[in-house]
C-alpha positions as CSV (number, residue, x, y, z in Angstrom):
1,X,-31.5,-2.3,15.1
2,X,-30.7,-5.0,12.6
3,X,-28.4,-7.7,13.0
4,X,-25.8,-6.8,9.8
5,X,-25.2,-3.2,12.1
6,X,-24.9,-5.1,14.9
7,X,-22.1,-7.3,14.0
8,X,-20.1,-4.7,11.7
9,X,-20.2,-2.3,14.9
10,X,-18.8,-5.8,16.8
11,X,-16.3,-6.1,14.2
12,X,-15.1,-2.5,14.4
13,X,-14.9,-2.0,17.8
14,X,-12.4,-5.3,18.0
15,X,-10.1,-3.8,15.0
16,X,-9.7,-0.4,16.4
17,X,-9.3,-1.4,20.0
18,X,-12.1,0.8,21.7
19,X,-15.5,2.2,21.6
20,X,-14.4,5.5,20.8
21,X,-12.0,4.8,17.9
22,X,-14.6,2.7,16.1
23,X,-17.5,6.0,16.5
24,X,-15.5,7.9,14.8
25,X,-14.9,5.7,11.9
26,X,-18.3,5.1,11.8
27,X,-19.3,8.5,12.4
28,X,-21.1,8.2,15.6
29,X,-20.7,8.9,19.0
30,X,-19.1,6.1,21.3
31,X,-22.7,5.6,23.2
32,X,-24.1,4.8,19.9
33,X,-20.9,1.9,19.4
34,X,-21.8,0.6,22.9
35,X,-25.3,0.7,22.9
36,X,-25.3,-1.7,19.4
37,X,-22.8,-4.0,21.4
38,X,-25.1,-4.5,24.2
39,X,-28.5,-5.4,21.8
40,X,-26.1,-8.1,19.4
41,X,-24.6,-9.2,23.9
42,X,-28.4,-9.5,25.0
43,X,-29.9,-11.1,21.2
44,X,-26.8,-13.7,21.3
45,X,-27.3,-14.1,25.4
46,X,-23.5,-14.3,26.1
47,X,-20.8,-11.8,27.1
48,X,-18.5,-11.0,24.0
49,X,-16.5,-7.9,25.6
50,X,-14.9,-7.2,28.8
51,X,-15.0,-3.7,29.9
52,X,-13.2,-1.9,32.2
53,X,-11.4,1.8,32.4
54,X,-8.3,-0.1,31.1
55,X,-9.8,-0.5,27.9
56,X,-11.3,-3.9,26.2
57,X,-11.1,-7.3,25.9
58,X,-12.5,-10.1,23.9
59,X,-13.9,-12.9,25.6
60,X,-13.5,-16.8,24.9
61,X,-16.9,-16.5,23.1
62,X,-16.2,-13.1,21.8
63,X,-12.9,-14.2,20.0
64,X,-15.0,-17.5,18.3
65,X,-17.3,-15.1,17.0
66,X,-15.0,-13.1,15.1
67,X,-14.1,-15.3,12.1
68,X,-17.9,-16.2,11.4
69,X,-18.6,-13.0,11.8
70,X,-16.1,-11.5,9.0
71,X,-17.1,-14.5,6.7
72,X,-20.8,-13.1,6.8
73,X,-20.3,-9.8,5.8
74,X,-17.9,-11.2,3.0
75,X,-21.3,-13.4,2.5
76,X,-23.5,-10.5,2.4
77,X,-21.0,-8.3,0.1
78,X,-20.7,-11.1,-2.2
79,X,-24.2,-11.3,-2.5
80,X,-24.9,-7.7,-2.8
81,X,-22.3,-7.6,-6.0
82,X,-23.9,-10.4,-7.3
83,X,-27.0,-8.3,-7.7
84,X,-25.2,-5.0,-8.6
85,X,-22.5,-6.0,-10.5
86,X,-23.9,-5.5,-14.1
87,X,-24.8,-2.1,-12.7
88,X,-22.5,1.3,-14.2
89,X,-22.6,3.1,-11.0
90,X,-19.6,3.3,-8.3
91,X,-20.8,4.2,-5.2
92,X,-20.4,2.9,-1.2
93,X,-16.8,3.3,0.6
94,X,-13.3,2.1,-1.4
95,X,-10.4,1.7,1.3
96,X,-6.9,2.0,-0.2
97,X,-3.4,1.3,0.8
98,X,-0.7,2.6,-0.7
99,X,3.4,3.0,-0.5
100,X,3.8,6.3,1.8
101,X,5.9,8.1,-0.8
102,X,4.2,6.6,-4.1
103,X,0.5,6.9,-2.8
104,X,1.3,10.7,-1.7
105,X,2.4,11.0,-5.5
106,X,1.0,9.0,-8.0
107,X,-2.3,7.7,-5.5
108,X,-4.0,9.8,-3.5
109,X,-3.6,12.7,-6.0
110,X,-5.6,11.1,-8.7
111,X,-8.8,10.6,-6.1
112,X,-10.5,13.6,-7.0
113,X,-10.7,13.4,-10.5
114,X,-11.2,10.3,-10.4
115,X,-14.6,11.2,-7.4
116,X,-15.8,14.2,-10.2
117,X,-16.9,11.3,-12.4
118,X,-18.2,8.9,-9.4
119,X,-19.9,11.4,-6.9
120,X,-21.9,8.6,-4.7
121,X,-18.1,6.9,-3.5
122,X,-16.4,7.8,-0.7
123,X,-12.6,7.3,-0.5
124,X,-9.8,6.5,2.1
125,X,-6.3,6.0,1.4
126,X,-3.7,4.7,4.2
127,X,-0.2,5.6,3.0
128,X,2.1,3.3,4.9
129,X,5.2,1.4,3.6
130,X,4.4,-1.6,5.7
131,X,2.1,-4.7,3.7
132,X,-1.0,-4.8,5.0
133,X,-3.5,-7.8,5.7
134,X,-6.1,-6.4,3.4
135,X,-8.7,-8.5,4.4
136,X,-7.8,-8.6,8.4
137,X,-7.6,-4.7,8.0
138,X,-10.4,-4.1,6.0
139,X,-9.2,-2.8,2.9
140,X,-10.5,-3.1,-0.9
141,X,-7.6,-2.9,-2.6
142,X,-3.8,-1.9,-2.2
143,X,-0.9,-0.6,-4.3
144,X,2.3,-2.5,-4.2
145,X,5.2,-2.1,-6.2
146,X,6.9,-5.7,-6.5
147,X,5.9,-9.4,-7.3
148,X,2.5,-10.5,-5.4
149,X,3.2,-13.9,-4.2
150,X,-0.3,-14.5,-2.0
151,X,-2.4,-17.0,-3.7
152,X,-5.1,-15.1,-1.8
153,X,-4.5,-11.9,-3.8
154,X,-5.2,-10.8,-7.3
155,X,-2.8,-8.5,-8.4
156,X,-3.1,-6.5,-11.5
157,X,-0.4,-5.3,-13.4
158,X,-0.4,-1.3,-14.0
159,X,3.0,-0.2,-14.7
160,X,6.3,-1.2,-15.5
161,X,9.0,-0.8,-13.2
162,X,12.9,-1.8,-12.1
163,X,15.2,-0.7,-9.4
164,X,18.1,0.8,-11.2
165,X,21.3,2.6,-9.5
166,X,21.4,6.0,-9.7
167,X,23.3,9.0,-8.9
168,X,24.1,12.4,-10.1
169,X,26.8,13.1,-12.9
170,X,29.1,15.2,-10.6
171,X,29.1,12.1,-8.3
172,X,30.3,9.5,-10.9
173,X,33.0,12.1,-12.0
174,X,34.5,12.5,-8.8
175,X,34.6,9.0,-7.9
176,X,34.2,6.9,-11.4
177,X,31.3,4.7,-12.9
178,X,30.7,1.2,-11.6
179,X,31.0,-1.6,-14.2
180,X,29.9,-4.6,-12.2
181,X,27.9,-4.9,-8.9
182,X,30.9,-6.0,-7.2
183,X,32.5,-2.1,-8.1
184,X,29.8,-1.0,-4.9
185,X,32.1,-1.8,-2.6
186,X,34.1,1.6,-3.7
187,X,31.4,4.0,-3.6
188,X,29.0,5.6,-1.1
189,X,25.4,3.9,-1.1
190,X,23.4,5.1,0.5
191,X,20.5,2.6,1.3
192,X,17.1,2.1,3.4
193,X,18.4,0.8,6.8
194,X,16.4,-1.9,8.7
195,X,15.9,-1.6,12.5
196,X,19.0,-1.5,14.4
197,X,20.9,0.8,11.3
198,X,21.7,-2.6,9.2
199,X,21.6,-1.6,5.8
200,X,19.3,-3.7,3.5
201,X,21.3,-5.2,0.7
202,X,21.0,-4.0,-3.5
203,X,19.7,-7.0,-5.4
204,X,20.8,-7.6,-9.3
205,X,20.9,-10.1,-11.7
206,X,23.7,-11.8,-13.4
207,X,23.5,-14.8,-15.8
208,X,19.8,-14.7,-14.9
209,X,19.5,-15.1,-11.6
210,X,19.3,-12.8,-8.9
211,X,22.1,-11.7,-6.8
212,X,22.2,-9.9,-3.7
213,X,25.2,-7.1,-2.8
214,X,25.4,-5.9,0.5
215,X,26.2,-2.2,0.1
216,X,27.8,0.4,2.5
217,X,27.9,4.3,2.7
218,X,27.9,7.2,5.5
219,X,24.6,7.8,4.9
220,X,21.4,6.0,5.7
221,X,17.7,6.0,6.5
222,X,14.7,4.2,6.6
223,X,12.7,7.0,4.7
224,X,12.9,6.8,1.2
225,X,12.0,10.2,0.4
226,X,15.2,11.5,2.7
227,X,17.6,8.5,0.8
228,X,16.2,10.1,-2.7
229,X,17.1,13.6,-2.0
230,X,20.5,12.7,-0.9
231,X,21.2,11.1,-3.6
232,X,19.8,14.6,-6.0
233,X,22.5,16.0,-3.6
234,X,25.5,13.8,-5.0
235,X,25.7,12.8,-1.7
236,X,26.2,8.9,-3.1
237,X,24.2,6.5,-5.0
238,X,21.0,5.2,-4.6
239,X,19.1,2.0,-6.1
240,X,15.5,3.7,-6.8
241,X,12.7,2.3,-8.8
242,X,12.3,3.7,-12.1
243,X,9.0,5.5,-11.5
244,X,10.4,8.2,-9.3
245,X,13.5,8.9,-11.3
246,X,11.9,9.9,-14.6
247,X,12.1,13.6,-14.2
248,X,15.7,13.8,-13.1
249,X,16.7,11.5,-16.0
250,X,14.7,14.0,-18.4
251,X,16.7,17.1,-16.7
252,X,19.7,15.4,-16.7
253,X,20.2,15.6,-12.9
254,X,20.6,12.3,-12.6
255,X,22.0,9.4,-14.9
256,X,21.8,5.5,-14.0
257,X,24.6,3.2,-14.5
258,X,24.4,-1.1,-14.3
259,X,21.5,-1.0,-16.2
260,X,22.2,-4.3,-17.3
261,X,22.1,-6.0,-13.9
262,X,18.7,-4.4,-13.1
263,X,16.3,-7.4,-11.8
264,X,12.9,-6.4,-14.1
265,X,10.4,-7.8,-11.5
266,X,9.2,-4.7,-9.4
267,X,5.7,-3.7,-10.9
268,X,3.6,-1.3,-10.2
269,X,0.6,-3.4,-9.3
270,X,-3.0,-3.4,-8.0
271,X,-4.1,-5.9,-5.4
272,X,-7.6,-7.1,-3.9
273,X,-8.3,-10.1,-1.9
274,X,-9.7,-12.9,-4.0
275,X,-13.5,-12.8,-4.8
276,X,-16.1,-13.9,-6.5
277,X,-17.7,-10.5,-7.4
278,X,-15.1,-7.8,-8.4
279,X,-17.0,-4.8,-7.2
280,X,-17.2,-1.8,-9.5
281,X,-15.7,0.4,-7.0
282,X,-12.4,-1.6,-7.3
283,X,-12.4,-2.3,-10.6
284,X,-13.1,1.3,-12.0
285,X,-10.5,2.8,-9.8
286,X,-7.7,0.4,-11.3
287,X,-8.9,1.2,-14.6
288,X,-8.6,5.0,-13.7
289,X,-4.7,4.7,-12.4
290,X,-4.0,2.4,-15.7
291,X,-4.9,5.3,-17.7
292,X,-3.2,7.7,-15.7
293,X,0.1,5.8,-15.6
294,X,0.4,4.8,-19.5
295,X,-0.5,8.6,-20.4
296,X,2.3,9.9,-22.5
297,X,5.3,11.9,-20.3
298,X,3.2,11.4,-17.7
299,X,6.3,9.7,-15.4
300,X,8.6,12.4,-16.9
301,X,6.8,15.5,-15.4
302,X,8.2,16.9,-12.1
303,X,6.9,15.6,-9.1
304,X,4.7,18.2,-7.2
């Protein structure tokens, strides 16, 4: 068995918590897991595990070992791109996260096509609306929709995007059109509540610099799928970001209003941990999604 199995096996077993977790990411059985544990334990002549039918635990040892460990299989893939990066063909494992209701839309869906042309790669998405470490994780590459502020990151423009306010045109007859940010305070918004129900506040910009307006309605959730469809329903107004809003504004189901307020700094972006080697993998499938996005109408189609 050699060492590089040895360690990854190490590695995976720590980040999902148990032998049998980390078989079937690797797509083996948990005896296989353990058995590669116990050659790297007898090779290295320490105990890195404790094991007991309560589950597993590092060991003093076993948590020095994981940082050097991670840094050498960052060492090894940086020196196996060095070698294959002039090379056209995609192929190994790309690991994705995504926004749970962009990714299911505007992600994910794009994987096959994109596979048709790449059949040696393998792909994994994670749809979650919480920021992932990408490199504690172990993901290639994420989409985010908002300014990157990591130094550790690259993030790669894709599309354009804002937050605008929204809401259908039966709602703004019925209770009027807001002129200012400050006119919220006399209309139903219906935002993304944190925990505990406090709503999460509607930022703008005035003069150039960014204001926040804490907003209040009868409605809200911490879905944003559920917030959107409410709004469609002229149940209130909602502060979306452009790229989910295009059909509606091309039917005419829904209309935005304070468009001059809108803060123009939530991107669509691609983001990947700082490296020397940009592997093909990454790189191709960024390429792929820019094409996709800047197609023409493609944000104005209906959603499937």
């Amino acid at each position: 068995m050699d060492r590089y199995t040895e360690i990854r096996s190490f590695l995976l077993v720590t980040e999902k918590g148990s032998f049998a977790a980390a078989a079937v990411a690797e797509g083996v059985t948990p005896v296989v897991m353990g058995r590669r544990l116990d050659a790297l334990e007898r090779r290295l002549g320490v105990r890195l595990m404790h094991r007991s039918t309560r589950g597993l635990t590092l060991t003093a040892l076993g948590e020095q070992f994981i940082e050097p460990c991670r840094q050498l299989l960052r060492d090894f893939d940086i020196a196996e791109n060095s070698i294959s990066a002039g090379r056209a063909t995609v192929r190994g494992h790309l690991v994705v996260s995504a926004p749970a209701a962009f990714g299911r839309s505007h992600v994910a869906p794009h994987a096959p096509e994109f596979r048709s042309h790449h059949p040696e790669l393998k792909m994994s998405f994670n749809l979650t609306d919480s920021v992932v470490d990408l490199v504690r994780e172990g993901y290639d590459m994420s989409i985010r929709i908002g300014e990157v502020t990591d130094p550790n990151y690259v993030a790669v423009p894709l599309f354009p995007n804002r937050r605008v306010v929204c809401g259908t045109p039966g709602y703004f007859e019925r209770h009027g059109i807001p002129r200012t940010p400050d006119d919220l305070v006399r209309h139903n918004c219906l935002a993304f509540n944190l925990q505990g129900g406090q709503q999460r506040g509607w930022t703008f910009q005035a003069e150039g610099k960014p204001v926040a307006v804490r907003v209040d309605g009868d409605l809200s959730c911490n879905d944003g799928e559920l917030l959107f469809d409410w709004v469609k329903q002229g149940l209130g107004i909602g502060w979306r970001s452009t790229w989910e809003i295009q059909a509606e504004l091309k039917r005419g189901e829904l209309v935005t209003v304070l468009d001059e307020y809108a803060v123009p700094s939530y991107p669509i972006q691609a983001v990947y941990p700082q490296q020397r080697y940009l592997p093909a993998k990454i790189r191709h499938f960024i390429d792929h999604l820019k094409k996709v996005y800047n197609a023409k109408g493609y944000w104005e189609k209906a959603r499937g």
